[in-house]
Each structure stands twice: as structure tokens, then as C-alpha cells.
C-alpha positions, -999 to 999 in steps of 0.1 A, spaced: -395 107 -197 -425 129 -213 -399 136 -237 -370 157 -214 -337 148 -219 -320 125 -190 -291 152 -184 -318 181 -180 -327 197 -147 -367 195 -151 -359 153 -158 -337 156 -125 -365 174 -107 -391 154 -119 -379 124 -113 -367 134 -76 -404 141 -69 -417 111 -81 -391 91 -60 -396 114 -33 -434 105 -31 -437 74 -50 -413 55 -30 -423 66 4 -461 61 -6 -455 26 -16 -432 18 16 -462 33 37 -491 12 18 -472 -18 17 -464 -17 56 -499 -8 59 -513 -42 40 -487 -67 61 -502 -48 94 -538 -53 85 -535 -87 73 -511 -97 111 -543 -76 126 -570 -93 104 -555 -125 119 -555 -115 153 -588 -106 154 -604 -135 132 -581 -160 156 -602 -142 188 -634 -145 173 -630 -176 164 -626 -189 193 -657 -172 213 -678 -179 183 -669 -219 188 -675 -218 223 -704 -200 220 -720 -229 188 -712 -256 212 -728 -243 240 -759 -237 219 -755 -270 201 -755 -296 229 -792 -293 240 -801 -296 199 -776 -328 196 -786 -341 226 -823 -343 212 -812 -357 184 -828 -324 164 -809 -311 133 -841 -289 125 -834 -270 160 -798 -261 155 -800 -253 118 -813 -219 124 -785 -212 154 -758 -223 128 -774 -202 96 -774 -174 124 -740 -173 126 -732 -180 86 -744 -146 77 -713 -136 87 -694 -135 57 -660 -149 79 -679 -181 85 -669 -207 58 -680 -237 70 -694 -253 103 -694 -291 105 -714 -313 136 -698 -346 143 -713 -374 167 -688 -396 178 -710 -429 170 -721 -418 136 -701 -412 106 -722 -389 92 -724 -353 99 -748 -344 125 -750 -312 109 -726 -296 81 -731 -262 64 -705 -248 45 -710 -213 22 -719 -216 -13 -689 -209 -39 -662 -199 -16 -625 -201 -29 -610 -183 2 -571 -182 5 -564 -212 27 -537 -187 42 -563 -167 57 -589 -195 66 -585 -207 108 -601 -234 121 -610 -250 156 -626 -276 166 -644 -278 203 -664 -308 227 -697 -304 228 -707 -315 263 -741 -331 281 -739 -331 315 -701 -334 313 -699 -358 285 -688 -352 252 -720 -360 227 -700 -345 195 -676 -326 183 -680 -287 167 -655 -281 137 -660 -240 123 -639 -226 96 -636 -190 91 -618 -164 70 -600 -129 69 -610 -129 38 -639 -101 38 -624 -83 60 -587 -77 37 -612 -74 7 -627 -44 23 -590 -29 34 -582 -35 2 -608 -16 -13 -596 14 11 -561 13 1 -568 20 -35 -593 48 -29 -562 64 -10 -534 54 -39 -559 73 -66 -559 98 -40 -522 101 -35 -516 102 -75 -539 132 -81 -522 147 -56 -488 140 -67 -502 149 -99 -511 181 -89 -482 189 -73 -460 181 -105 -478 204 -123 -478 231 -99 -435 225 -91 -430 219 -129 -447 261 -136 -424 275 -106 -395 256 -117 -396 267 -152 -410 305 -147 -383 309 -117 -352 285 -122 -352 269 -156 -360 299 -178 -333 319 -164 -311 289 -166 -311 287 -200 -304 323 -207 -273 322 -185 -265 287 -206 -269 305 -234 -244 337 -225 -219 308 -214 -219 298 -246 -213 329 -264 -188 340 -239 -174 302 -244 -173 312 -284 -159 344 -278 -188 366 -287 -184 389 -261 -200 423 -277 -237 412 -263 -243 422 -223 -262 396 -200 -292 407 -184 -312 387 -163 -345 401 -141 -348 398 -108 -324 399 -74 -323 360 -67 -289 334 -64 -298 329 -107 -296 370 -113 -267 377 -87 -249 345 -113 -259 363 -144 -238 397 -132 -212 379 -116 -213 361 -156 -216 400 -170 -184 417 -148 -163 388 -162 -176 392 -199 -163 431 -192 -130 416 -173 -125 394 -203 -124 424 -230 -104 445 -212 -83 413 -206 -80 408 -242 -74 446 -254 -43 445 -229 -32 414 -246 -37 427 -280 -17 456 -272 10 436 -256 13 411 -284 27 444 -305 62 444 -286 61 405 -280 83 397 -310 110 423 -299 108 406 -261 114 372 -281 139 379 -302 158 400 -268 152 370 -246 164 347 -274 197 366 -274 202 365 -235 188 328 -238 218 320 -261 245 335 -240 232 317 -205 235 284 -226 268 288 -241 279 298 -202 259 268 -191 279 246 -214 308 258 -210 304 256 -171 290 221 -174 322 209 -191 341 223 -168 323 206 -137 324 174 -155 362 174 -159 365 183 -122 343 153 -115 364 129 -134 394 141 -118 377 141 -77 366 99 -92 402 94 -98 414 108 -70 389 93 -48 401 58 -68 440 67 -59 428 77 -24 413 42 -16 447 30 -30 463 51 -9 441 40 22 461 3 12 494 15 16 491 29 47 475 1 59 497 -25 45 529 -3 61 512 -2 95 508 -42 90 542 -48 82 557 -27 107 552 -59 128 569 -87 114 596 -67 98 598 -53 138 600 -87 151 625 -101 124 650 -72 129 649 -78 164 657 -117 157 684 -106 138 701 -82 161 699 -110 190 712 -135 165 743 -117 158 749 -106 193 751 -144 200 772 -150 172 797 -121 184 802 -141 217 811 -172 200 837 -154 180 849 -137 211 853 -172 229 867 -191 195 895 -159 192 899 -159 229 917 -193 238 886 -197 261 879 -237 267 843 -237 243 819 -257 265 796 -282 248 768 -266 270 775 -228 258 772 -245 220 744 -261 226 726 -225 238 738 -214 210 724 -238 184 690 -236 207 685 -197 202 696 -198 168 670 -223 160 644 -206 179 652 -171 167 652 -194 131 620 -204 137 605 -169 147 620 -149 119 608 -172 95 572 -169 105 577 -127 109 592 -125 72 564 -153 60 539 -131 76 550 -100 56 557 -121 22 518 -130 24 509 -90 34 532 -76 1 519 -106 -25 483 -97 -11 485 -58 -14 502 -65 -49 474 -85 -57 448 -61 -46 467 -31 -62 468 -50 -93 435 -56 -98 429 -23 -85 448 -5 -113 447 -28 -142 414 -33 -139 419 -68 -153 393 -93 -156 403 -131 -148 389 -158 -128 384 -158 -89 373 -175 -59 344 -146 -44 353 -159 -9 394 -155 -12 392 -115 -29 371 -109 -3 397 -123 22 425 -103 1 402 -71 4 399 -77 47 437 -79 50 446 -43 37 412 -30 54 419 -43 90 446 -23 105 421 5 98 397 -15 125 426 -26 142 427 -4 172 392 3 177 364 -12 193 345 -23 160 350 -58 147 345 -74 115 332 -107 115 329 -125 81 306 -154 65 320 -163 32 309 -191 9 341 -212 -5 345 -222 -40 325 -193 -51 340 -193 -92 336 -156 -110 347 -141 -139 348 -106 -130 369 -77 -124 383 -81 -87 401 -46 -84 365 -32 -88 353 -58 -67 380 -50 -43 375 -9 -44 337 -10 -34 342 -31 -5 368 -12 4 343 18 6 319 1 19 337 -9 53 356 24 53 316 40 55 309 16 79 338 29 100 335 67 95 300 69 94 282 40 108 302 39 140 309 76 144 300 83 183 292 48 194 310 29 217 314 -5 199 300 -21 169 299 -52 145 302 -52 105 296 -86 90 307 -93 55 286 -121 39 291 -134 4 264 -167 -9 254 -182 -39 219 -170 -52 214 -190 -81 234 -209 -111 246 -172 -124 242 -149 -94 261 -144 -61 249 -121 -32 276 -97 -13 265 -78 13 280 -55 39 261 -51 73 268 -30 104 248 -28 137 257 8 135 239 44 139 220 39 106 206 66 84 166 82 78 150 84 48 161 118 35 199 105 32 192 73 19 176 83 -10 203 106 -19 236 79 -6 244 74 -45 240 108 -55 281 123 -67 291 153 -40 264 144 -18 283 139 20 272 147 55 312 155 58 306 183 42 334 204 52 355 178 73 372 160 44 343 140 25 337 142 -13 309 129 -14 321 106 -38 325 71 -24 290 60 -27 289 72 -65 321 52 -72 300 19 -56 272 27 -74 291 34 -108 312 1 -104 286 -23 -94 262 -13 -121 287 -4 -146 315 -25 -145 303 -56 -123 268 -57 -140 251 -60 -104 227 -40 -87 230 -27 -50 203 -20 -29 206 3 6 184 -9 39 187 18 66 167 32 97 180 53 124 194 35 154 190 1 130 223 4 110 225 -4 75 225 -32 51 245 -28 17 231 -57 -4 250 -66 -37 233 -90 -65 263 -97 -88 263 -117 -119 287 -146 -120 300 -136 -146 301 -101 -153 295 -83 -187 317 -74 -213 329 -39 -212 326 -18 -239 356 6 -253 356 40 -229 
């Protein structure tokens, strides 16, 4: 506009005045045209009507003498008002006019033309009827004439004023603008050997010596880096050196701390073993229990008969027949005790197998996981937390069941150490289902104390344990993490909020990768 760039201040300011005025001036002028047509209205609409009644009144002696000549004057009267476009006398016997006078070459906006038609009455009869047309016409025409004297009045004024703002603005804000724009610049290009002055004591000239005091702060900023850029290659070359040593400790170290990890993993893997044993022991104490103590009744029995066979004692069919009836009983319970304690030893052989062999073969999902529940229980055993199970038969894999069997053995341990620590009772359910043709879902939920955010993004992390201290590792959840991901191809996801308990949720592929060497 007039030639100013769009991104220049005197575009911006222009073009904020002529909104500023323009717009306003046009809301203003167009509010004041709807007004004074809705008034223009009004007042033809009331004039109208007094004018009618006042032409029919006049009219009925003139139409009741049957004289057009007398009432054509009292109708031109009333035509010199330019409103009036047309007045029409009717008689109700005649069909043609009585009298009918309508203004030469009027095209009047039929929008703002009212008409009304009124009785002209004779002693209380109606001799004809009074039709009068009239029009705001004249009376808009003449606003309208007003409202553009005062729009060429408003633009010589906004004319003015431009003028008048566009000197100030350019002797007081732009001109010292574009000195300081120009100073940026040659600070920007790193000519800083020419000072910045700018006149006067206003916002622009306390800018242009704030702009000064940093051109001075800028080459005494660069003579001290000059000076220190003398001894930078001795600093480099020093902290090179001490850079070098730090790593060769930080590798060394590292090594170190990742042969002590390996070692706390397998020892955290022989631990979970171990956590088997002593459960399988504790199981078998039991039946073995029970069988010895069939045994050591058995032969006291037997000891009797012998006495009574050696002793020349009559043998009574009834003291045989006890006999026979205990052994078969104390037959019967033995073999279920020593059955019982086969299928504990061929299941924790199974389980430590698979556990460290780390064999791959084919399994039923639901029947490992039974395997897995049979060395973990006597941990639950005399506590108030149950395990409950839902288990999905016929489940096929082809996986790696001792890994299988190792992370839900950590996983209900957790449950049991930490989920349930302080609480009075508590549920974990184990639920394995088919997700798809080539996934199965595993998934290991307690009702338990739960964990906030802060821990559960960390759970998988190695050494990270809120035992610290008290015998944790903080390995357990690495090792589920490592072998679920790693060796079973799955993913795991954690679910936990405080007081909500947590949901360990396994996606595992039916079957599972093939593992590479290492």
C-alpha cells in the first residue's frame, strides 16, 4: 500500500488507522441508514393514515355532489407533497374512477411505498372508497444526501490525520528505528568499532544505549576470549590425558560390574531352584511321614503274629482276619502316601529339568503351569493368601518350559513377598487363554497392595528393589523381563496402582523363536 512494504511498521500503522476509523465509520453510517429508513417508515405509516382520514372527510361532500372539479384541487393540494404517489376515488356503483391522480414519472421502491384505503361516508353511508399511496422515498433521498456530505467529511479528516500521524511517526519512532536496525545489523556482522548514538531521552534512545553498553560488553567479551583461546590447546590436550585415564578406569570398572551381574543372574537362577527344593522337601515330608508311620504299625502287627505262631497260642480266625484288615488298609494308605511323593519327585525333576537344560520341546501351557504351582505352593501353604487358577486345556507350545517355569516362579514369589507384605489375606489368580492362532496370554494377578508410578516404571530395571538391604537383588524382575523377551519371544506388560494390586500380563508366541548361539 502507497508502496510500504507489508512487514514495515508505517504499513502496520497505517493500516491500523484506517481500520481503526474506516471500520467504525462504516458500522456507524450503516446503522444510521437501517434507523432512518425503520424511522422513515414510522413516520410515513402515521402520516398516512391522518392524511387518508383527513381526504375522505374532505371528499364526501365533493362525491356526494357528484363534482370531480370540486375535489380536484383538495387532492392536488395534497400531491405537492412529494410522499404522495398516487390517490385513487372509487364509487361503489361505477367502475370508473371517481377521481384518480397519480404523480408523473415516479419509479419509487415498492419497499418504501404504503398504502391505505378508507370509506368515504354520507350521513353514515359509504358513497366511495379513498385508496392513497405514498412513499419514503424523498424523505431517504434527502438522508441520503446527508450521509455522504458527512463520509467526504470523515475522509478529509482521516486524511488529515494520516498525514499528521505519518510526520510524528516517522520524525519520532521510525527514523530512530532504523538507526537502531541499522547498528543491530552491524553488531549482528560483527562490526563493532562504530558507537550507537541516538538523540533524545525516550523508550527508542534508552534502547539505543542499552544496544551501545552491550556493543562495549561484547568487545571486551571477545578480547577475554581471544586471550583465553592462547592456552586452550594446552587445556585440551591436559583434559584429553585425564579424559583417557577416566575411560580406561570406566572400562575397566564396567567389565567388572558386568561380570558381577552375570554371576548375581545365575545365582538369582540357582536361588529360584533352590526355592524348589525346599519346597518340594517340605511337600514330601508328608507322605514319606505318613508311609513310615504305615510301615512301623505294619510291622508291629506282623511282630504279634509271629509271637502267637512261635507261641503255641491257638491262632483265632478273628485275630487273622484283623490282621489281613489292617494290612490292607495300611496297604491302601501307604500306596497313596508313596504315589503322592512319586508325582511330587517326577514333577520337581521335570521342572528342574527344564529349568537347567533349558530344553525346548513340546507342551500343554495349562499342565507346566500346573507343574510350576506344585513346587510354588508350600511357599503359600501356611499363609492366608490363596492361589486360585484358570487355565485353558490343550494349550500346544513349542517353547522353553524351564524359562517358562522360572518367571512364574518369580512372579508368584513377588506376589508373596511384596504384594501381600502387611495385609491380612489376599488372592493371586493365574490365568493362561488362547489369543489367536499363534499367541497365548499368561498372566499373574493379585488383589494385593499394588505399586505407584515411580516403581513401576523402574520394576524391570537390574538392582532396582525396595528390599534394599533386607535380602533383595533387585534382580527377579530383570530375569522376567530378560526371559520373556529374550528367550520366549513375548512381551510383558505391568498394571499397577496403590491399594489396586498388580496385573503381570504375558503375550507369548506359540511358538517361540529360535535362539541364537550365546
Amino acid at each position: 500500500m502507497f508502496g510500504w512494504p507489508r512487514n514495515s511498521l508505517t504499513f502496520a500503522v497505517v493500516l491500523a488507522l484506517l481500520l481503526g476509523l474506516l471500520l467504525p465509520t462504516t458500522a456507524v453510517l450503516l446503522y444510521d441508514s437501517q434507523k432512518t429508513r425503520a424511522t422513515a417508515m414510522e413516520e410515513l405509516k402515521r402520516d398516512l393514515s391522518r392524511a387518508t382520514e383527513v381526504m375522505a372527510l374532505s371528499l364526501a361532500e365533493p362525491v356526494w355532489q357528484v363534482s370531480p372539479d370540486l375535489a380536484d384541487p383538495m387532492v392536488k393540494a395534497q400531491m405537492d407533497d412529494p410522499r404522495f404517489v398516487s390517490v385513487q376515488v372509487v364509487e361503489p356503483a361505477s367502475s370508473a374512477p371517481f377521481l384518480s391522480q397519480q404523480r408523473a414519472g415516479d419509479s419509487t421502491d415498492d419497499d418504501l411505498v404504503l398504502s391505505q384505503t378508507r370509506p368515504i361516508q354520507r350521513d353514515g353511508r359509504e358513497i366511495a372508497k379513498l385508496t392513497v399511496h405514498m412513499s419514503a422515498a424523498p424523505l431517504l433521498e434527502a438522508k441520503r444526501a446527508e450521509v455522504w456530505r458527512t463520509v467526504w467529511r470523515s475522509g478529509l479528516t482521516l486524511t488529515l490525520s494520516l498525514v499528521l500521524m505519518l510526520w510524528v511517526l516517522q520524525r519520532y519512532v521510525l527514523r530512530p528505528m532504523t538507526e537502531l536496525t541499522g547498528a543491530a545489523e552491524a553488531l549482528a556482522a560483527g562490526r563493532l568499532e562504530q558507537p550507537l548514538h541516538v538523540g533524545g531521552a525516550d523508550e527508542i534512545a534508552r534502547v539505543g544505549v542499552a544496544m551501545e553498553r552491550m556493543r562495549q560488553a561484547l568487545l571486551s567479551a571477545f578480547e577475554a576470549l581471544r586471550q583465553h583461546n592462547l592456552n586452550l590447546e594446552e587445556m585440551v590436550a591436559q583434559r584429553t590425558a585425564e579424559l583417557t585415564a577416566s575411560n580406561a578406569e570406566l572400562s575397566e570398572a564396567l567389565q567388572t560390574l558386568q561380570k558381577a551381574q552375570r554371576e548375581l543372574v545365575e545365582s538369582e537362577k540357582l536361588a529360584s531352584l533352590g526355592r524348589l527344593v525346599a519346597g518340594v522337601a517340605h511337600e514330601l515330608n508328608t507322605p514319606l511321614g505318613n508311609a513310615l508311620t504305615v510301615v512301623s504299625a505294619l510291622e508291629d502287627r506282623y511282630r504279634q503274629l509271629e509271637a502267637l505262631l512261635g507261641g503255641g497260642v491257638q491262632l483265632r480266625r478273628s485275630t487273622l482276619e484283623d490282621l489281613a484288615r489292617d494290612t490292607r488298609r495300611g496297604q491302601d494308605i501307604l500306596q497313596r502316601n508313596v504315589q503322592k511323593a512319586a508325582d511330587l519327585v517326577r514333577d520337581f525333576k521335570q521342572v528342574a529339568i527344564d529349568q537347567t537344560a533349558d530344553l525346548r520341546r513340546d507342551f500343554d501351557l495349562g499342565k507346566v503351569v500346573d507343574d510350576v504351582l506344585v513346587m510354588v505352593e508350600p511357599s503359600f501353604k501356611h499363609t492366608p493368601f490363596v492361589i486360585d487358577t484358570d487355565l485353558c486345556r490343550g494349550l500346544a507350545m513349542n517353547s522353553y518350559p524351564g524359562a517358562l517355569g522360572q518367571v512364574l516362579t518369580n512372579l508368584l514369589m513377588n506376589a508373596l513377598l511384596h504384594g501381600f507384605e502387611g495385609l491380612a489375606q489376599g488372592r493371586v489368580r493365574v490365568h493362561c487363554a488362547r489369543l489367536s492362532d499363534t499367541e497365548a496370554e499368561l498372566s499373574v494377578i493379585d488383589d494385593g497392595r499394588g505399586m505407584d508410578e515411580s516403581v513401576r516404571r523402574r520394576i524391570f530395571d537390574p538392582f532396582f528393589t525396595t528390599k534394599l538391604g533386607t535380602g533383595g537383588s533387585g534382580l527377579g524382575m530383570h530375569i522376567v523381563h530378560s526371559i520373556v523377551t529374550n528367550v520366549l519371544g513375548g512381551q510383558i506388560e505391568v498394571r499397577s496402582a496403590p491399594g489396586q494390586g498388580t496385573q503381570m500380563l504375558m503375550r507369548l508366541p506359540l511358538v517361540a523363536p529360535q535362539r541364537t548361539g550365546g
